[in-house]
C-alpha positions in Angstrom: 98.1 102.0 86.2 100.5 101.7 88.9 101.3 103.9 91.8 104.4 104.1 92.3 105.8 105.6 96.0 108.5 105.9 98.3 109.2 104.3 101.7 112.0 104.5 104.1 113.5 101.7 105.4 112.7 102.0 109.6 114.3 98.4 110.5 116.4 95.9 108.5 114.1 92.5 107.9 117.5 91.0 106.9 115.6 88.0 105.4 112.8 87.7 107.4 109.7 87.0 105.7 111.3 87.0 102.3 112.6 90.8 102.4 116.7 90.9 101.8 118.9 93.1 102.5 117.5 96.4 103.4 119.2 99.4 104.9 118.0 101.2 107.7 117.4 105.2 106.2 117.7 104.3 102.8 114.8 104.7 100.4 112.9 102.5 98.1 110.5 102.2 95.7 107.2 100.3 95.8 103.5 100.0 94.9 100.8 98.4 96.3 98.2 95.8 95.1 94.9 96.9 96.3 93.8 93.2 95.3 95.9 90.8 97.0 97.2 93.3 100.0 100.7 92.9 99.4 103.4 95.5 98.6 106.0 95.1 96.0 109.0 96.4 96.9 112.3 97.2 94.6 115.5 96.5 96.5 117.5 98.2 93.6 116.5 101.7 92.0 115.7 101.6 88.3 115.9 97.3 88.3 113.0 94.9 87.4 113.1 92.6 90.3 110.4 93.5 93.4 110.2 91.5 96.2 106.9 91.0 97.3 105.3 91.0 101.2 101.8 91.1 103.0 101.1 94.6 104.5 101.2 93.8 108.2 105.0 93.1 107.7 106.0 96.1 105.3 104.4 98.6 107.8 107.0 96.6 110.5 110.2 97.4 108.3 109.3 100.6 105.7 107.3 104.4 106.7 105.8 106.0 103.6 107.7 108.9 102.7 105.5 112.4 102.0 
C-alpha cells in the first residue's frame, strides 16, 4: 500500500537533478519508497506521471506538510 502525503515546495529545483518545474508555495503530492530511498513526486494533481529523486535532494526543495 502506498502512503500518499503532501509537501510544500520551499525552493524551485527548476531542473536540477531531474525535478521540473516546481513552484515555490505550491503543494504536491508524493510518497516515498522505503526500499530504494527515493521520493516520487507528482508535478500535476490527479496525473500519473511522478518524477522520481533521492531523499537528500527532495528535503533541499519540498517540507512535509502536517
Amino acid at each position: 500500500m502506498i502512503d500518499y502525503k503532501k509537501a510544500r515546495c520551499i525552493s524551485e529545483p527548476r531542473g536540477n537533478f531531474g525535478l521540473g518545474d516546481y513552484q515555490r508555495g505550491e503543494s504536491y503530492q508524493f510518497y516515498f519508497d522505503e526500499k530504494k530511498r527515493y521520493y516520487h513526486i507528482f508535478p500535476v494533481q490527479g496525473d500519473q506521471y511522478a518524477e522520481r529523486v533521492h531523499e537528500r535532494h527532495f528535503k533541499r526543495f519540498f517540507t512535509l506538510e502536517a
